[in-house]
C-alpha positions in Angstrom: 0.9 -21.7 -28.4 3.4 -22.5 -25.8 0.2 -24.1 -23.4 -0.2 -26.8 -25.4 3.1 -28.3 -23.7 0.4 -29.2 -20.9 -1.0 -32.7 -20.8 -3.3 -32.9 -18.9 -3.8 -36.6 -17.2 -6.5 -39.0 -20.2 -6.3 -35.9 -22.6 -4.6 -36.0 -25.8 -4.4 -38.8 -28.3 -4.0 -41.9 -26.0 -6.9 -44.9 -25.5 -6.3 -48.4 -23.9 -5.3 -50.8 -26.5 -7.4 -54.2 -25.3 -7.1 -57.9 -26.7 -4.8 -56.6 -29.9 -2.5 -59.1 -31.6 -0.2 -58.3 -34.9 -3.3 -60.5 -36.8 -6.1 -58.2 -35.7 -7.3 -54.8 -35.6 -7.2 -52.9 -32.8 -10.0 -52.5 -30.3 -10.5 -49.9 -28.4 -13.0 -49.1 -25.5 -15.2 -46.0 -26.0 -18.7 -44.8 -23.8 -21.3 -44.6 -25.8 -23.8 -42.8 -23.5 -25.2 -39.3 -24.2 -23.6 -36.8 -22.3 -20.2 -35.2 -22.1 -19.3 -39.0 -24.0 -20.2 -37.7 -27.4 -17.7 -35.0 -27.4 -15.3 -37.3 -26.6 -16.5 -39.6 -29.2 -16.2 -37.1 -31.9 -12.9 -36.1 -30.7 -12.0 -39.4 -31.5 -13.2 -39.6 -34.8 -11.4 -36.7 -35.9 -8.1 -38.1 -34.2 -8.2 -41.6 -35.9 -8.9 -40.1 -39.5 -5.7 -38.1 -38.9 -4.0 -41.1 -37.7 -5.4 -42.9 -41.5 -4.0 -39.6 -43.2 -0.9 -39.4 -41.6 2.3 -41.1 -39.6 1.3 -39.2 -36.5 3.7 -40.8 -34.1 6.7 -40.7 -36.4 5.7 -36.7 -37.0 5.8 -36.3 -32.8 9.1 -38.4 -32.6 10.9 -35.9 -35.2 9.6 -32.9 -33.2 10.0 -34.5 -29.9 13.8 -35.4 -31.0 14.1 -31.3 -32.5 12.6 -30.4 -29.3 14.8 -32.5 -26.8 18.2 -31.5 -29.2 17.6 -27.4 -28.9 16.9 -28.5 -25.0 20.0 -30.0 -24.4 21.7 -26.9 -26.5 20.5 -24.0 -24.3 21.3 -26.0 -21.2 24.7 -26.5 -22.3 25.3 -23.4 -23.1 24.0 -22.0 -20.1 26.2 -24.5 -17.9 23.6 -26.1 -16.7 23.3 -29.4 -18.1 24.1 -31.4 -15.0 21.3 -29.3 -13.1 18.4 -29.4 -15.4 18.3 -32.7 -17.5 15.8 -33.7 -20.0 14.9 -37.4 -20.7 11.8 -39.8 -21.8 11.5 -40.9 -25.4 11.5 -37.5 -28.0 7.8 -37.2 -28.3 7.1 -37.8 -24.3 9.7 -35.8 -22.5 10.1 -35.1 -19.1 12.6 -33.1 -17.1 14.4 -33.4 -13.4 16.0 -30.6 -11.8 18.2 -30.2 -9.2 19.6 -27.7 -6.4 23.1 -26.7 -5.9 24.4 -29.5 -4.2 22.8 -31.9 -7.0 20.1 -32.8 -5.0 16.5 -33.2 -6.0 14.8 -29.7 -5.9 10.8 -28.8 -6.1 12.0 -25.1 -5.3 14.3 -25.1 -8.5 11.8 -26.8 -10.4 8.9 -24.3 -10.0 11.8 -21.9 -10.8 12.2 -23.0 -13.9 8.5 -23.8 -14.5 8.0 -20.1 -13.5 10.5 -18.7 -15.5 9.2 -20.7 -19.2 5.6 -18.8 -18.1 7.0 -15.8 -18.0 8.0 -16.6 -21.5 4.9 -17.9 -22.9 5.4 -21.8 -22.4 3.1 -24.1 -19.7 5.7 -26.7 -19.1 4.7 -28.9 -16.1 6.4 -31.6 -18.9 7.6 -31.5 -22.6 4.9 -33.5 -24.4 4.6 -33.3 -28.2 1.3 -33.3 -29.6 0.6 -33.5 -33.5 -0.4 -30.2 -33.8 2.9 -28.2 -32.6 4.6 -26.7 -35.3 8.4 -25.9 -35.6 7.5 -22.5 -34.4 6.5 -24.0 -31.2 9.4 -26.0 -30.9 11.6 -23.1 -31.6 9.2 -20.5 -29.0 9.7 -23.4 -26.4 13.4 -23.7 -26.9 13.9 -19.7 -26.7 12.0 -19.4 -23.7 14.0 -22.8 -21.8 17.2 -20.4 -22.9 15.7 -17.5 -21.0 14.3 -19.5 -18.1 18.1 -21.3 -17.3 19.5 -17.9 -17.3 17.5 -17.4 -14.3 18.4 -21.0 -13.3 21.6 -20.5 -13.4 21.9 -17.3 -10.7 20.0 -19.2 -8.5 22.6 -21.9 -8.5 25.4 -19.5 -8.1 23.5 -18.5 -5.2 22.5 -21.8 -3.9 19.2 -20.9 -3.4 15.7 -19.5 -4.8 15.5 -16.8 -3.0 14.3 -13.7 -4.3 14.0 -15.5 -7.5 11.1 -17.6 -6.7 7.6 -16.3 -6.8 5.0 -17.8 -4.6 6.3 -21.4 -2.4 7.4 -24.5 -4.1 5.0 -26.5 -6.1 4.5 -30.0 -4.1 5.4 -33.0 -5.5 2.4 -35.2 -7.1 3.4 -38.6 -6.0 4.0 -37.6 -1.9 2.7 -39.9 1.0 0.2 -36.9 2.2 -1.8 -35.1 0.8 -3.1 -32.7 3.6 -2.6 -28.7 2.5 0.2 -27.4 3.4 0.8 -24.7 5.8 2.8 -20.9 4.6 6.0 -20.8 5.1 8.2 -17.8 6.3 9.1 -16.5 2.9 6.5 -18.0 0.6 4.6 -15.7 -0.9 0.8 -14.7 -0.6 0.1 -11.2 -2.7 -0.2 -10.7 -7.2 3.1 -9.9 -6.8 4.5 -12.2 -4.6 6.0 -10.5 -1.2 5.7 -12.0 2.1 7.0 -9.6 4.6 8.1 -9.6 7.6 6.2 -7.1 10.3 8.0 -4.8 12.5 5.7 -4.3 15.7 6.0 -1.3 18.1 5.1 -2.4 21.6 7.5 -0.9 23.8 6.1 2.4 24.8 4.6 4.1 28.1 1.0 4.3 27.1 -0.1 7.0 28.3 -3.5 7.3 27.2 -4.2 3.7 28.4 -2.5 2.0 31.6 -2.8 -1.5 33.3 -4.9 -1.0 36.3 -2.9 -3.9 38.2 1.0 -2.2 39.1 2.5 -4.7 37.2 4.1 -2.6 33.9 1.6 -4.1 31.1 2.4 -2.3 27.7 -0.6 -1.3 26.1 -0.7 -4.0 23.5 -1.2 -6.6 25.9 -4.4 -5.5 26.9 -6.7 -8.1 26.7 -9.6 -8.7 24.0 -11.5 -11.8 24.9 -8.6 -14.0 26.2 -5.7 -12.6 24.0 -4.3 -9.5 24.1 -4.5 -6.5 21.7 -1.1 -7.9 20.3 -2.4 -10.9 19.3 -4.8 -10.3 17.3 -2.4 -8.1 15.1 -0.6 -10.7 15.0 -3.4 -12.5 13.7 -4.3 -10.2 11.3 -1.2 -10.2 9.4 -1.0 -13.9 9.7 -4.6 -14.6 8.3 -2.7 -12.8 5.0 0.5 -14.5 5.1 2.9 -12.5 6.6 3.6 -14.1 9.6 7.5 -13.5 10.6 7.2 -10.6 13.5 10.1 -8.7 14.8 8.5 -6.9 18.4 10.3 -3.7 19.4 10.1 -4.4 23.1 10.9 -1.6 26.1 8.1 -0.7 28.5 6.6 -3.8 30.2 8.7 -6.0 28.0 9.2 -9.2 30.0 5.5 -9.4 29.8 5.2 -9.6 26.2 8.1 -12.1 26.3 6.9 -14.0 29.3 3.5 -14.4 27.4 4.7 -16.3 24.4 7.1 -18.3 26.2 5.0 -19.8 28.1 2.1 -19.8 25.7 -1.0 -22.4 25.8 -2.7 -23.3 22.4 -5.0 -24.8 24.3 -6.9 -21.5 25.2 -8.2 -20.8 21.6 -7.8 -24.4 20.2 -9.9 -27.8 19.8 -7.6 -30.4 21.6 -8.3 -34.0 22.7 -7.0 -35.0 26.2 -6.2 -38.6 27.7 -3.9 -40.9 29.4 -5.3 -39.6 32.2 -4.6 -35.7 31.5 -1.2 -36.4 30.7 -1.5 -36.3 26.7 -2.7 -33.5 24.7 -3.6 -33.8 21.3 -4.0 -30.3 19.5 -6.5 -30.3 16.5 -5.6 -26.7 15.2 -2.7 -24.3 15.9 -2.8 -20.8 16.6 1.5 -20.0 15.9 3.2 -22.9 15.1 4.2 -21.3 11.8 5.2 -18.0 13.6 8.1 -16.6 13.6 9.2 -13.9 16.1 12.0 -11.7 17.3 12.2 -10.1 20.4 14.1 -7.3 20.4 15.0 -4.8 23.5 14.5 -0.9 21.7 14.7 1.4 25.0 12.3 2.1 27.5 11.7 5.8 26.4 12.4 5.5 22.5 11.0 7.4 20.0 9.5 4.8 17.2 11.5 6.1 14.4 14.5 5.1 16.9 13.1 1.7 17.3 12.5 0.9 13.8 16.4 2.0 13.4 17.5 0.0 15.9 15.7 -3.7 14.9 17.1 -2.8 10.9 19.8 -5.5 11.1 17.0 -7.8 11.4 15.3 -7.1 8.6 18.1 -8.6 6.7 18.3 -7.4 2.6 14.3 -7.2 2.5 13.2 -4.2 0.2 9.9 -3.8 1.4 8.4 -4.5 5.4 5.4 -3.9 7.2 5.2 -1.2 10.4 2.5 -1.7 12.9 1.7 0.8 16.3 1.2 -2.3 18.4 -2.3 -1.0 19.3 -4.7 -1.2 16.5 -7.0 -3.5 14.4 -8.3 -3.3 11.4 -10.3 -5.4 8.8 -8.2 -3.7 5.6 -7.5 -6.0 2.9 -3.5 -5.9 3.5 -2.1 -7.5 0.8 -4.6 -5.4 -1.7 -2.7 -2.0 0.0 0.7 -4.2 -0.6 0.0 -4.9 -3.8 -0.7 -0.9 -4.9 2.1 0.0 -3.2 4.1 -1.7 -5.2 3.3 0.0 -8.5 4.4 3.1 -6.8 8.4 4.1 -6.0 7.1 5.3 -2.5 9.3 4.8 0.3 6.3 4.7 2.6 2.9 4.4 3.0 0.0 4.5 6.0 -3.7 3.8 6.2 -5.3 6.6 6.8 -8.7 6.1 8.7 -11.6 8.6 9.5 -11.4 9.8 13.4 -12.1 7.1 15.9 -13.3 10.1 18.2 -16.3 11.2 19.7 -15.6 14.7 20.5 -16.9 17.6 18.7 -15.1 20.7 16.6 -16.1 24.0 18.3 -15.6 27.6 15.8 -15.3 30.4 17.6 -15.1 34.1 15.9 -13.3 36.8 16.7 -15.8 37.8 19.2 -15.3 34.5 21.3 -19.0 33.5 20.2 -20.0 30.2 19.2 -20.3 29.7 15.2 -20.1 26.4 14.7 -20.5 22.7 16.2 -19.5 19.7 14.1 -18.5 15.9 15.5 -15.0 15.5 14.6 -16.2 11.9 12.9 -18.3 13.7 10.2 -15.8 16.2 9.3 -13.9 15.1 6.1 -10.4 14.6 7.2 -8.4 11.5 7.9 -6.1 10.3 10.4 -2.8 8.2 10.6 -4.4 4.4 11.2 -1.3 3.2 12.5 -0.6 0.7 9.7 2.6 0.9 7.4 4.1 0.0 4.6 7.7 1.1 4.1 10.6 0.6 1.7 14.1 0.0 3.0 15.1 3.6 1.5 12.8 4.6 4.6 16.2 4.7 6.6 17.3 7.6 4.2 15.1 9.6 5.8 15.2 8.6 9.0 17.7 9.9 11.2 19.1 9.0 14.7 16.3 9.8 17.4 13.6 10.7 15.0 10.0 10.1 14.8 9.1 7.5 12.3 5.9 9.7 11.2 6.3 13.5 12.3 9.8 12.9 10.7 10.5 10.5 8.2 7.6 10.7 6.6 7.2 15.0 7.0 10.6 14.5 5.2 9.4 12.1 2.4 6.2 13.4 1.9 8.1 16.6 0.9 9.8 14.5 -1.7 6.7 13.1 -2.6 7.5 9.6 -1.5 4.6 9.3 0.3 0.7 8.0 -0.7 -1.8 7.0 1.4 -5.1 4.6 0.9 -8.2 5.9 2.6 -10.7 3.8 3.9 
């Protein structure tokens, strides 16, 4: 019921009144074609033999002015009448909203846009229409009470955060109308997280080394022209999440030294002139990155690492983990959005072996009894990708691994799934 507050731009019972004077009956303009027209045109029928039967613009006034009273009520009551104010003629309302300060705000107003649909009321604006009944009116006026409630923290807290769902509706009437780029903080999964992505790039690599003596931590070997680091990056970007905190140690000024002096225009369209000395970029790998580089040890066990960047993670209950070293096509934000039916503390991908080697049996006897490639044998290993609550840190103690401790421990606890793929 509460959708019907919705008008949608020509709909409803509005026409263009042309040539009318007090002496003369109205005209109105109406398509006579076949087509989609002769709904319109029976709509229209129906609509002006109600108008014949009844006072239909006197019957939205009363409810608009019902309506626009119980409004005014619940905003009152909630304190926020100077924050959320509701005005147009009764049966054509509209309502602004504004921020702490008393400025303008979108970000408050898809708060409380939010908050009457989770309440059962689309209410872009207040319309009336003939056919909403007091029911309606009262529905819409319960839900307003509900959604200024909400309204009303976020004030005391200046701000939307961790109230709002999703980034800030735009404004209709703005001078572009180009899409607009994610936001650290905006949201991209069903249930609305954007996280930010703890990176571990600081260790020795053993298993893979730079063949130059320059220290190059593993995830800055190259792929292509970018390294392994990168396209993590990427990865998690392509999905949203695009605020990185890199725990640096081995090799670390050349993960710093790559960014800072980073050139778009290696994996970027771009127009040159002026004689070389202007460059035009036409896309942008990271301008709506966000990263922290943070010093961990040069010898640190990850679990150490992740304890050490926690201050930056700020009051965020859920983060992503990442080895530094590994790619992967998995739909993130599906994995995200499971986890968060669950009251794990953690989770990891787990992935068949990326090995080639094969299982040898042996019997008691030291004879051969069995050869089997480790890739076909039906077991799973730790893909590197992570998904962790803050109440990871309860189980994570000083000098610890992140996997061979905290998660031995909370596994035990049974704080622990895993997807499969």
């Amino acid at each position: 019921m509460g959708s019907r507050y919705l008008r949608w731009p020509g709909s409803g019972s509005s026409w263009r009144r042309v040539g009318s004077t007090p002496m003369h009956p109205r005209v109105f303009l109406l398509s006579t074609t076949h087509g989609a027209e002769t709904t319109g045109l029976a709509a229209y029928l129906a609509v002006s033999a109600a108008y014949a039967e009844r006072d239909v613009v006197a019957e939205m006034e009363i409810q608009g002015t019902k309506l626009r009273s119980g409004l005014e009520q619940v905003a009152e009551e909630a304190g926020m009448s100077e924050h959320v104010i509701f005005t147009g003629r009764p049966s054509c309302l509209v309502f602004a909203t504004k921020d702490h300060n008393g400025q303008p705000s979108q970000a408050f107003r898809t708060l409380f846009i939010q908050e009457l649909l989770r309440r059962g009321v689309l209410g872009q604006s207040l319309v009336i229409s003939a056919a909403h009944t007091d029911a309606d009116i009262d529905q819409t006026i319960e839900a307003a009470a509900g959604a200024l409630e909400v309204y009303a923290r976020a004030i005391e807290a200046g701000s939307t955060d961790g109230l709002l769902v999703g980034r800030p509706v735009a404004p209709a009437m703005r001078e572009f109308a180009e899409p607009r780029r994610l936001q650290p903080g905006f949201a991209t999964t069903r249930g609305g997280a954007v996280m930010k992505v703890v990176l571990f790039c600081g260790g020795l690599g053993m298993r893979m080394r730079s063949g130059s003596d320059a220290p190059v931590p593993k995830p800055m070997m190259p792929i292509g022209t970018r390294p392994v680091l990168w396209h993590i990056m990427r990865y998690y970007a392509h999905f949203g999440h695009n605020e990185f905190i890199l725990c640096l140690g081995f090799g670390a000024h050349s993960v710093k030294d790559y960014f800072l002096d980073y050139h778009e225009t290696h994996s970027n369209d771009f127009v040159l002139s002026n004689a070389g000395r202007t460059v035009e970029l036409l896309s942008s790998d990271i301008s709506d990155w966000r990263i922290t580089f943070a010093d961990t040890g040069f010898e640190t066990p990850i679990g150490e690492r992740l304890r050490r960047v926690r201050d930056y993670l700020g009051d965020d209950e859920v983060f992503l983990a990442n080895y530094g070293d590994v790619l992967t096509n998995a739909p993130m934000n599906d994995l995200i959005d499971d986890f968060m039916q669950t009251d794990a503390v953690g989770s990891l991908l787990a992935v068949p072996p990326q090995d080639s080697f094969h299982v040898v049996r042996i019997d008691g006897d030291s004879r051969l009894t069995g050869i089997e490639p480790v890739a076909d044998m039906d077991m799973r290993i730790n893909g590197g990708y992570f998904i962790l609550r803050k109440e990871i840190f309860d189980y994570l103690h000083p000098g610890d691994d992140l996997v061979t401790d905290a998660f031995a421990r909370a596994a035990r606890a049974g704080k622990v799934p895993s997807r499969a793929i």
